[in-house]
Jmol script that loads the backbone (N, CA, C; Angstrom):
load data "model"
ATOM      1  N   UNK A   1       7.630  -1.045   5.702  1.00  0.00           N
ATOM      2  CA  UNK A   1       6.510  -1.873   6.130  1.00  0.00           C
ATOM      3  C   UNK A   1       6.955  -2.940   7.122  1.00  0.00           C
ATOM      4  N   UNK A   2       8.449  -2.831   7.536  1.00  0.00           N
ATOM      5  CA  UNK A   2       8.546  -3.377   9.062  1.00  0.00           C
ATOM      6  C   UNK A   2       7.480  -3.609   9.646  1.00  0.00           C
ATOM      7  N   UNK A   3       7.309  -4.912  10.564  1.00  0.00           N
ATOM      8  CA  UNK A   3       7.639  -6.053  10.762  1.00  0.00           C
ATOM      9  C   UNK A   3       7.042  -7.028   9.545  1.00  0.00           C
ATOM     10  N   UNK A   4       5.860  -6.234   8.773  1.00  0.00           N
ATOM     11  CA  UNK A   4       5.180  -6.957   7.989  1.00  0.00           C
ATOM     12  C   UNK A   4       5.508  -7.372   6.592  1.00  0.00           C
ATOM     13  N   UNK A   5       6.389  -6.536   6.405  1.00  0.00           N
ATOM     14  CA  UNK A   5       7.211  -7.290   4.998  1.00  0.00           C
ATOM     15  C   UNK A   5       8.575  -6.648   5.280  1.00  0.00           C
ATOM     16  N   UNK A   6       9.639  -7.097   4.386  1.00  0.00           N
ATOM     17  CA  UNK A   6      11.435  -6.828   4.596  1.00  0.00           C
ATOM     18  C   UNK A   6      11.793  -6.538   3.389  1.00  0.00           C
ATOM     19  N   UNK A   7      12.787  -5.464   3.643  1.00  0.00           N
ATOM     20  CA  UNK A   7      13.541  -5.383   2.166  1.00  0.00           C
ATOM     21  C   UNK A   7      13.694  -6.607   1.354  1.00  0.00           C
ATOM     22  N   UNK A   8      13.077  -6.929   0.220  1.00  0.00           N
ATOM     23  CA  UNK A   8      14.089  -8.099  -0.406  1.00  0.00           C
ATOM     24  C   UNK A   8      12.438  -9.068  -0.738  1.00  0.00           C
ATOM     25  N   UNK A   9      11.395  -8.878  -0.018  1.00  0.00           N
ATOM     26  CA  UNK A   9      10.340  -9.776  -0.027  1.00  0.00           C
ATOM     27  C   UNK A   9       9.824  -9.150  -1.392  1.00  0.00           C
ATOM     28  N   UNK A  10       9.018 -10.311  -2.612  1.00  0.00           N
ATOM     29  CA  UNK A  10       8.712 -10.478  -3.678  1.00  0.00           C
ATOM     30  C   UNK A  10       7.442 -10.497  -3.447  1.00  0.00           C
ATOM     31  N   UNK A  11       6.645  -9.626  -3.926  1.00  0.00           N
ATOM     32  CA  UNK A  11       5.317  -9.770  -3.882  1.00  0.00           C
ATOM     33  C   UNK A  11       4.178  -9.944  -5.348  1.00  0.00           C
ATOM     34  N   UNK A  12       2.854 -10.723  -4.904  1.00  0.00           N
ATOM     35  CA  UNK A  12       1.861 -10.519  -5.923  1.00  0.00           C
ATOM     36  C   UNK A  12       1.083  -9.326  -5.583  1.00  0.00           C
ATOM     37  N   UNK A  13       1.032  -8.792  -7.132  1.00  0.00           N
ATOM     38  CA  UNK A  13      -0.022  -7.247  -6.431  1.00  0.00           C
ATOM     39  C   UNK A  13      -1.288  -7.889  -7.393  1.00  0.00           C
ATOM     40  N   UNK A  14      -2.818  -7.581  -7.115  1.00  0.00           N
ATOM     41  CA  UNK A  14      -4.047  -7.171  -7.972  1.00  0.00           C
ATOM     42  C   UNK A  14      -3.839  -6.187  -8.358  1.00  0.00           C
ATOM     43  N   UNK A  15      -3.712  -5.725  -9.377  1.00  0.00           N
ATOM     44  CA  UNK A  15      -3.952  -4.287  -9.751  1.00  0.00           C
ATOM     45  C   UNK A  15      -5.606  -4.060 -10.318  1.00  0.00           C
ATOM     46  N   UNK A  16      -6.406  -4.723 -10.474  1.00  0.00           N
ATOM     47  CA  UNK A  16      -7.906  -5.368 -10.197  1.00  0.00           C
ATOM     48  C   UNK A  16      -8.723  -5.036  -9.347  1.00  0.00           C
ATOM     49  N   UNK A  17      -7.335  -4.819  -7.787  1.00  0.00           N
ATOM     50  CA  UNK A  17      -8.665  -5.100  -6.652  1.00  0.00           C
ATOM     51  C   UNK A  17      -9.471  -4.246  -6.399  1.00  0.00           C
ATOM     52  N   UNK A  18      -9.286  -3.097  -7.208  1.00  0.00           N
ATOM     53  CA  UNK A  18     -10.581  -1.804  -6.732  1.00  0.00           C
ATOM     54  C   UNK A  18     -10.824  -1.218  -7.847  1.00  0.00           C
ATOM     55  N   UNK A  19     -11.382  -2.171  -8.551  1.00  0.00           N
ATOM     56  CA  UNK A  19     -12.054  -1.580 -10.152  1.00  0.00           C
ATOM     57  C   UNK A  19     -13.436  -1.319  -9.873  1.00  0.00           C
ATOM     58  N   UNK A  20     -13.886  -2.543  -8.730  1.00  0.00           N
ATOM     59  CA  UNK A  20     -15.119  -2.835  -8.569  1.00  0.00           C
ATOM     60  C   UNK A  20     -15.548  -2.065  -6.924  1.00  0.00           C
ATOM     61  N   UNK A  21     -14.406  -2.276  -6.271  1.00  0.00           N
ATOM     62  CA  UNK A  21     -14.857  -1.526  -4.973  1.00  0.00           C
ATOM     63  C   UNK A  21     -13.783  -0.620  -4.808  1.00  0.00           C
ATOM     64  N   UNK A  22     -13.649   0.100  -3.436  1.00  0.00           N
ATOM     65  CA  UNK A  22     -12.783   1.201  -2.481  1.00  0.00           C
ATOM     66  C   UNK A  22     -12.099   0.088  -1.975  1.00  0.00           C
ATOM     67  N   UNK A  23     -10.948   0.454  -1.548  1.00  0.00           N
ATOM     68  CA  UNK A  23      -9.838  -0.009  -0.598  1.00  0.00           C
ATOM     69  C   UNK A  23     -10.580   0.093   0.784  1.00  0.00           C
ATOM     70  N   UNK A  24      -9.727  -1.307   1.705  1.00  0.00           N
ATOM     71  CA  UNK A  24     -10.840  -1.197   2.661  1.00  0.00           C
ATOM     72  C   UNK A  24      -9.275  -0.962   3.904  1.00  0.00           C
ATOM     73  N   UNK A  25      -9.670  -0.145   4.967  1.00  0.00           N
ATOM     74  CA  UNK A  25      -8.913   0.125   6.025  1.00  0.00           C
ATOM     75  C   UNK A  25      -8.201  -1.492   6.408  1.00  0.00           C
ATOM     76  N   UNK A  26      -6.561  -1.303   6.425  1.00  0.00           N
ATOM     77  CA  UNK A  26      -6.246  -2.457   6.862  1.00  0.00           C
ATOM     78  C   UNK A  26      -5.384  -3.367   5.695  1.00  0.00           C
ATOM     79  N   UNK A  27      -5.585  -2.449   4.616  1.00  0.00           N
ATOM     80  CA  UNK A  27      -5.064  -3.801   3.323  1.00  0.00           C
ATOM     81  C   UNK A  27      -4.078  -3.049   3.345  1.00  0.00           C
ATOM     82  N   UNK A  28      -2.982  -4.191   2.418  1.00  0.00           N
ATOM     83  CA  UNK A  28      -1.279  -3.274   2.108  1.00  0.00           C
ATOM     84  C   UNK A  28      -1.797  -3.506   0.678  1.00  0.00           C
ATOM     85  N   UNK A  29      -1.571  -1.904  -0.114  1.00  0.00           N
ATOM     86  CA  UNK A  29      -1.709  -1.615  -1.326  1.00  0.00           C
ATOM     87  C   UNK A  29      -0.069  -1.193  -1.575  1.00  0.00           C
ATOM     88  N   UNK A  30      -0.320  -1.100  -3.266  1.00  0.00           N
ATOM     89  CA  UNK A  30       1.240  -0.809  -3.648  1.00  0.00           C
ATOM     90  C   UNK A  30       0.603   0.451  -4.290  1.00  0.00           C
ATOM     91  N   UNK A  31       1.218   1.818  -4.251  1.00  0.00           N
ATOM     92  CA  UNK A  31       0.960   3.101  -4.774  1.00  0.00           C
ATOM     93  C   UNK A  31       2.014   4.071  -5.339  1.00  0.00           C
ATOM     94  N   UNK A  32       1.909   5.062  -6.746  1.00  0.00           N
ATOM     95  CA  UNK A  32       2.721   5.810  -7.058  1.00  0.00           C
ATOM     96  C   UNK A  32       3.043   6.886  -5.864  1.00  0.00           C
ATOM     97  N   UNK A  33       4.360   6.742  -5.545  1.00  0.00           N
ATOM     98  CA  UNK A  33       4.743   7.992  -4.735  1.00  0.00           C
ATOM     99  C   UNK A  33       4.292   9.213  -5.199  1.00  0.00           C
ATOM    100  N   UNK A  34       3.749   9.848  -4.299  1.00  0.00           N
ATOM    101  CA  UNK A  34       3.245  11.504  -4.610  1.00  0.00           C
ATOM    102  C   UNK A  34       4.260  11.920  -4.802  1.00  0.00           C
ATOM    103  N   UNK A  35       5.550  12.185  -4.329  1.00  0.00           N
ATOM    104  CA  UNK A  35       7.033  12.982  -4.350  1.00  0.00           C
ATOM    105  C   UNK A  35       7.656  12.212  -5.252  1.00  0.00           C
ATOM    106  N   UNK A  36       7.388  11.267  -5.673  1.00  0.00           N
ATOM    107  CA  UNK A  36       8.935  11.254  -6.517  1.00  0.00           C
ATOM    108  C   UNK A  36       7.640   9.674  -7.677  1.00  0.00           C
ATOM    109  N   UNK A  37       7.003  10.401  -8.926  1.00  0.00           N
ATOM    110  CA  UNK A  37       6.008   9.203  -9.098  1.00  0.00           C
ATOM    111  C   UNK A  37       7.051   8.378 -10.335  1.00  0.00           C
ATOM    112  N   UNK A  38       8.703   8.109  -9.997  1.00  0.00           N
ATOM    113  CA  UNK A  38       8.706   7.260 -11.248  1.00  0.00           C
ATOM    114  C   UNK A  38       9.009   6.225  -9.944  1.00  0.00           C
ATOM    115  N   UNK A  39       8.581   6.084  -8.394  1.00  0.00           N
ATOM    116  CA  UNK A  39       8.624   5.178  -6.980  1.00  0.00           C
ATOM    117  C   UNK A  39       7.138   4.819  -6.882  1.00  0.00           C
ATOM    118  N   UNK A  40       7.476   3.372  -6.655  1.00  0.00           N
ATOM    119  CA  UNK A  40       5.764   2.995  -6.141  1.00  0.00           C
ATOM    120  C   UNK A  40       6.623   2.684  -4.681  1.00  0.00           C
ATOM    121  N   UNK A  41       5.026   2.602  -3.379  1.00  0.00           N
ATOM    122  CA  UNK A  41       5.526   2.520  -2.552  1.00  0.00           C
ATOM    123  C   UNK A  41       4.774   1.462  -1.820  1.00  0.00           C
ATOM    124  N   UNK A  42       4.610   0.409  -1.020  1.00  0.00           N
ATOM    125  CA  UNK A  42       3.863   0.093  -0.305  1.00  0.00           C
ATOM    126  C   UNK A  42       3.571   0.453   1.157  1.00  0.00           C
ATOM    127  N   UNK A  43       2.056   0.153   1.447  1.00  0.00           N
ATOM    128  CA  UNK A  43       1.811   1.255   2.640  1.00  0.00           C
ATOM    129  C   UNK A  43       0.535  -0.010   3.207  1.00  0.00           C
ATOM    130  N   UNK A  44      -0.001   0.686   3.900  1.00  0.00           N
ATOM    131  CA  UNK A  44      -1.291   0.078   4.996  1.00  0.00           C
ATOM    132  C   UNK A  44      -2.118   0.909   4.612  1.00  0.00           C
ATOM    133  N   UNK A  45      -3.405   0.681   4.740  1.00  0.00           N
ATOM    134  CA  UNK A  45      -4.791   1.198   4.311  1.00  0.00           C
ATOM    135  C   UNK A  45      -5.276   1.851   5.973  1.00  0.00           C
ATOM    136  N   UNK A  46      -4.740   3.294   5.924  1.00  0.00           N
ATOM    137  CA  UNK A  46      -5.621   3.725   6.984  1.00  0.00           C
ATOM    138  C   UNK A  46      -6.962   4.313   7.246  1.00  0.00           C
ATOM    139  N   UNK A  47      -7.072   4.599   6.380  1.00  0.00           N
ATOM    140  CA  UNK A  47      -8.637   6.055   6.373  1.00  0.00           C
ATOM    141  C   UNK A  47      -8.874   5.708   4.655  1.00  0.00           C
ATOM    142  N   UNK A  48     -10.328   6.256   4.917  1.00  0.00           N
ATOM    143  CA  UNK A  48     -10.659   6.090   3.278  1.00  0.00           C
ATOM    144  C   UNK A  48     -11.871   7.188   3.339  1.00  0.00           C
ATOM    145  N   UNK A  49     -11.924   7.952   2.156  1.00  0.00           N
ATOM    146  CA  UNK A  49     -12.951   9.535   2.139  1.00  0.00           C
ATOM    147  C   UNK A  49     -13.477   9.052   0.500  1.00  0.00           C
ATOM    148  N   UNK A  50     -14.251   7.972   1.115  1.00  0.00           N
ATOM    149  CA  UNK A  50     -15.168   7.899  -0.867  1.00  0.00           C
ATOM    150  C   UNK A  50     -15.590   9.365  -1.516  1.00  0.00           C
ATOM    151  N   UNK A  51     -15.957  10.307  -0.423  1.00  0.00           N
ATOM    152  CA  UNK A  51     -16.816  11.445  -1.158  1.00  0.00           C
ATOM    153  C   UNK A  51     -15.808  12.446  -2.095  1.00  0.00           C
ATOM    154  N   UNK A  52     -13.979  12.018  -1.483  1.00  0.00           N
ATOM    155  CA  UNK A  52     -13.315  12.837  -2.038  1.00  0.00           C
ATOM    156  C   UNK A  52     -12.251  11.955  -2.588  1.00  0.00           C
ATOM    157  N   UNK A  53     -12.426  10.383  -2.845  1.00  0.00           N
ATOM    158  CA  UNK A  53     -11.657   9.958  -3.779  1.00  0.00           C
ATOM    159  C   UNK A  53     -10.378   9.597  -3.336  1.00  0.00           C
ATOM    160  N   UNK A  54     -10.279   9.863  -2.063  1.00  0.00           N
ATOM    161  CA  UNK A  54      -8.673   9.450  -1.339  1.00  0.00           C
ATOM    162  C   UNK A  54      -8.605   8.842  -0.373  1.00  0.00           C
ATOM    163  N   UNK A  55      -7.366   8.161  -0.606  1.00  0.00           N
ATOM    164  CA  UNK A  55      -6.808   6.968   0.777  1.00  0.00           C
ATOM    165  C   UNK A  55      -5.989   7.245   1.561  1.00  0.00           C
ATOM    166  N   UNK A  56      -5.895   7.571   3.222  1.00  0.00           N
ATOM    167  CA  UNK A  56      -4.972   7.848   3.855  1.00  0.00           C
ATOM    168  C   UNK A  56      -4.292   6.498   4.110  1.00  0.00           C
ATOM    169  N   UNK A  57      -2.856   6.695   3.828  1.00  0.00           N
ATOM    170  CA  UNK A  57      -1.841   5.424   3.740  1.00  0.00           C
ATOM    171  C   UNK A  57      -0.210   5.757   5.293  1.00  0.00           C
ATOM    172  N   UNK A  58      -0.731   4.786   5.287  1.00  0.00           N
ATOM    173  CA  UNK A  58       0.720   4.669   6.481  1.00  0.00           C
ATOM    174  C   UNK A  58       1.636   3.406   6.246  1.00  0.00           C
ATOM    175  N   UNK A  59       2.605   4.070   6.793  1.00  0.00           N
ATOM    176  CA  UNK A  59       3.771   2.756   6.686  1.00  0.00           C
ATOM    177  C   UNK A  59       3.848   1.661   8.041  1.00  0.00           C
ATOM    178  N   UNK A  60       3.941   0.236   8.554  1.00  0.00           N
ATOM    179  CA  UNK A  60       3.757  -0.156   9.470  1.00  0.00           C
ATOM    180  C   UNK A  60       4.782  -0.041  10.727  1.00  0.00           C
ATOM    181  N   UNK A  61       5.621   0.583  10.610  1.00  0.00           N
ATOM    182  CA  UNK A  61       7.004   1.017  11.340  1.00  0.00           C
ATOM    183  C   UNK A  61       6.618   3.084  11.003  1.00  0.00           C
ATOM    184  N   UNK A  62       5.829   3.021  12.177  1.00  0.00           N
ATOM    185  CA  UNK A  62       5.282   4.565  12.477  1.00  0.00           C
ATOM    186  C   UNK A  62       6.814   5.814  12.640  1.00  0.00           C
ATOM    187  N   UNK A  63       7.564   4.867  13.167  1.00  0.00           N
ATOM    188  CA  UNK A  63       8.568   5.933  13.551  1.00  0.00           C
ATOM    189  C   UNK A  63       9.527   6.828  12.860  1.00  0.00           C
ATOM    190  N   UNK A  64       9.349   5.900  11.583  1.00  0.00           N
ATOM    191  CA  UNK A  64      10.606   5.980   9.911  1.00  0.00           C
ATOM    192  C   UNK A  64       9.461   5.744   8.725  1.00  0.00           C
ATOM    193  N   UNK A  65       8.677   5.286   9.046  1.00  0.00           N
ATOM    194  CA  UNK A  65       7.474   5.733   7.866  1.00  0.00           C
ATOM    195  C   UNK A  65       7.513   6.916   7.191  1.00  0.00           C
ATOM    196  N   UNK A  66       7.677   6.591   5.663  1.00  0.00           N
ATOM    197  CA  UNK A  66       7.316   8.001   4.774  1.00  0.00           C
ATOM    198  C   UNK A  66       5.599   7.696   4.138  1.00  0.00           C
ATOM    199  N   UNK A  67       5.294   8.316   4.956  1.00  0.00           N
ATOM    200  CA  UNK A  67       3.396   8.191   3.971  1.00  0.00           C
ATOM    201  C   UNK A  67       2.621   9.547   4.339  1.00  0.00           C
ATOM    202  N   UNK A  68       1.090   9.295   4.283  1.00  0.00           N
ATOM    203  CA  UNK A  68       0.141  10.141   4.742  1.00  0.00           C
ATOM    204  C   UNK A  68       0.364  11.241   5.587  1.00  0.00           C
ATOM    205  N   UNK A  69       1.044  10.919   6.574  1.00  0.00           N
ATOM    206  CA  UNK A  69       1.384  11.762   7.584  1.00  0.00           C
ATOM    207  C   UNK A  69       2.489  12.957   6.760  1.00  0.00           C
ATOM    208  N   UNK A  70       3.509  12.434   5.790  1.00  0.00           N
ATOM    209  CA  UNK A  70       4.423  13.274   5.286  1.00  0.00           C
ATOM    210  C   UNK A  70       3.648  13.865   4.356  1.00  0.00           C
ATOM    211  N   UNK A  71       2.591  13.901   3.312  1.00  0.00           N
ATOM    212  CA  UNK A  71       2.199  13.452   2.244  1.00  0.00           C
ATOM    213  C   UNK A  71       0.766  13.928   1.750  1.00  0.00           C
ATOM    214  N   UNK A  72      -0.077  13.488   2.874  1.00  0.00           N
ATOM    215  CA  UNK A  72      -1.226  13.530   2.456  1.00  0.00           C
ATOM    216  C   UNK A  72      -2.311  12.808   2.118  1.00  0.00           C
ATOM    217  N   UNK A  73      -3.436  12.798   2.160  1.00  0.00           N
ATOM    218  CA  UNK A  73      -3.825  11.756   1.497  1.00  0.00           C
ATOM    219  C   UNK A  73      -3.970  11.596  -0.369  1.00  0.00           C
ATOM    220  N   UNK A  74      -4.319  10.522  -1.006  1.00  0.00           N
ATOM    221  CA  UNK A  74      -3.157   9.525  -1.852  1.00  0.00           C
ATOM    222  C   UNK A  74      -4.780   9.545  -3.172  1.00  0.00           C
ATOM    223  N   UNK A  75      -5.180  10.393  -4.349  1.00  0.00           N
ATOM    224  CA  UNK A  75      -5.575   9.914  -4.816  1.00  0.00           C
ATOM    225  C   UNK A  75      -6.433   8.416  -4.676  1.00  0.00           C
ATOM    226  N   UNK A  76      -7.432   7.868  -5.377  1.00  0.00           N
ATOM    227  CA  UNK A  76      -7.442   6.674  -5.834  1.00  0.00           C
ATOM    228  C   UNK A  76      -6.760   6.209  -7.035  1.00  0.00           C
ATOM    229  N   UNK A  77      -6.805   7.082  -7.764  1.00  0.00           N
ATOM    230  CA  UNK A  77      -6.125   6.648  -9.144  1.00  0.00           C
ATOM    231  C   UNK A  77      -4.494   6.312  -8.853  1.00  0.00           C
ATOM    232  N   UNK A  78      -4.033   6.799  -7.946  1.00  0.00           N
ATOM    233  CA  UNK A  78      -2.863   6.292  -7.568  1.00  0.00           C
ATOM    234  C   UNK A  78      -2.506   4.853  -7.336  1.00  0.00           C
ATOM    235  N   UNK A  79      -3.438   4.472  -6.874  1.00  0.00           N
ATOM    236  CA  UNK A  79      -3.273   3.195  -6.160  1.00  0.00           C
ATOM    237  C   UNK A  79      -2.976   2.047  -7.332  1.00  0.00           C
ATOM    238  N   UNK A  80      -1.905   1.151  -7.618  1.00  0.00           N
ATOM    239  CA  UNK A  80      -1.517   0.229  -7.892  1.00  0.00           C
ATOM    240  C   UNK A  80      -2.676  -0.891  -8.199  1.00  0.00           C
ATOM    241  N   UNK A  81      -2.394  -0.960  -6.704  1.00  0.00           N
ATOM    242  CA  UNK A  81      -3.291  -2.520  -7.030  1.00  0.00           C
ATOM    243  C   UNK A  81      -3.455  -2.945  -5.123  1.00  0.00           C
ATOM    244  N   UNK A  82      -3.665  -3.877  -5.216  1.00  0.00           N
ATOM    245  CA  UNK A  82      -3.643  -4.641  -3.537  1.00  0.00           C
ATOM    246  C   UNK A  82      -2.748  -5.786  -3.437  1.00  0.00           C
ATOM    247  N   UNK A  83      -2.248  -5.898  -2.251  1.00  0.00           N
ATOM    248  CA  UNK A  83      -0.946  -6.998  -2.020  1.00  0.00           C
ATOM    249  C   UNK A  83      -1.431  -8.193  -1.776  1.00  0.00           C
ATOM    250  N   UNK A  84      -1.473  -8.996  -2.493  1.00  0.00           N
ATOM    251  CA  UNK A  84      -2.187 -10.662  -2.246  1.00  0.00           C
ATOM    252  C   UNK A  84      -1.448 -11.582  -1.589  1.00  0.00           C
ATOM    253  N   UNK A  85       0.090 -11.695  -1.640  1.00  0.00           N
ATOM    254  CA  UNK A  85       0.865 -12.313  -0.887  1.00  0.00           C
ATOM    255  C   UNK A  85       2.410 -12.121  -1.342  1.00  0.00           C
ATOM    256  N   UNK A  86       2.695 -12.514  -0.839  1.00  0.00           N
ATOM    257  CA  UNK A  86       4.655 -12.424  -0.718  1.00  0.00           C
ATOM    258  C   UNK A  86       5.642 -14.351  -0.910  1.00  0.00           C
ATOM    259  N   UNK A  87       5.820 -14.460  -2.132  1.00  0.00           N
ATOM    260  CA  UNK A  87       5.868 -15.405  -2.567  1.00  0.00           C
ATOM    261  C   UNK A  87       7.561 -15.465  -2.612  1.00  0.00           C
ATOM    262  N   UNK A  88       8.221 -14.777  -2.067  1.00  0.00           N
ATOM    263  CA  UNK A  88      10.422 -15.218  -1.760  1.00  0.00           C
ATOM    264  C   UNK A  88      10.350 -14.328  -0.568  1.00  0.00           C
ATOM    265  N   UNK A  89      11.015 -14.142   0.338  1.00  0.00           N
ATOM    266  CA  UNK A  89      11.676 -15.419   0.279  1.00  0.00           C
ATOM    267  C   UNK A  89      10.663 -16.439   0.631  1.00  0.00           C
ATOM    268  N   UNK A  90      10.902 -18.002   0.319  1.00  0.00           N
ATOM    269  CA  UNK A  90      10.223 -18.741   0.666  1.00  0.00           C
ATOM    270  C   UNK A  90       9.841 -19.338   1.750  1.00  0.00           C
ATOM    271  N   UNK A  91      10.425 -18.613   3.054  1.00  0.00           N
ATOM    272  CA  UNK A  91      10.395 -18.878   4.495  1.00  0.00           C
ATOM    273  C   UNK A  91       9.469 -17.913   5.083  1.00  0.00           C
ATOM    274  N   UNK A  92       9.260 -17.115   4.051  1.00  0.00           N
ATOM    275  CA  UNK A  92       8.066 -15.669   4.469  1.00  0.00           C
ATOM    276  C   UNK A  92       6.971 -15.602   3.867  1.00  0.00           C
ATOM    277  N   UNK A  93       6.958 -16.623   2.631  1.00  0.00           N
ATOM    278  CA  UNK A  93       5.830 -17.140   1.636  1.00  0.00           C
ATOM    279  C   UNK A  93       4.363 -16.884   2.742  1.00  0.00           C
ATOM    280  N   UNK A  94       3.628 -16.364   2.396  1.00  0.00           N
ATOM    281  CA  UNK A  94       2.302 -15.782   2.963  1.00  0.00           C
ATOM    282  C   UNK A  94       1.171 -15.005   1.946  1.00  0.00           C
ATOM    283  N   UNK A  95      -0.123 -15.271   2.240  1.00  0.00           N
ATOM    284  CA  UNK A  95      -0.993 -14.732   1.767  1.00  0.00           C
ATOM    285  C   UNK A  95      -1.581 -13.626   3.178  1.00  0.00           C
ATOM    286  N   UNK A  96      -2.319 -12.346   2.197  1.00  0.00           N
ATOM    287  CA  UNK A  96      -2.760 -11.039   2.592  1.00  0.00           C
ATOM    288  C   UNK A  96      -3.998 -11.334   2.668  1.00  0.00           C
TER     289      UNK A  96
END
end "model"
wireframe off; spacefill off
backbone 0.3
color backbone group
């Protein structure tokens, strides 16, 4: 998720945020890896297909990204939760 988060950054997830709604294009969710599910992964909210229940997910560094494109699109039930902010290091401290 280059440039937008770094190895090592601590995050708050909702695991809440889509009890009530769909993921909306644009959010960083945290999700069970399809290939390997004892890995969650974080990704970007690209595409969303309410009629079939799935989220197309990308990584923000297109070039070395493992997501959607490798993958597929991603369940909902997969999905974690939503990334609210990144609270260490404390020089990167930010809300989503």
């Amino acid at each position: 998720m280059r440039p937008t988060l770094e190895p090592g950054d601590r995050l708050t997830v909702d695991p809440r945020a889509f009890r009530d709604r769909m993921p909306r294009v644009g959010e960083i969710v945290v999700l069970v890896d399809p290939e390997a599910p004892e890995r969650w992964l974080v990704k970007r909210v690209h595409a969303v297909d309410a009629a079939a229940g799935t989220v197309e997910v990308r990584g923000d560094a297109a070039d070395v990204a493992r997501d959607s494109r490798a993958f597929g699109p991603v369940p909902f039930d997969r999905l974690v939760g939503r990334v609210d902010a990144c609270y260490l290091p404390v020089a990167r401290r930010r809300r989503f």
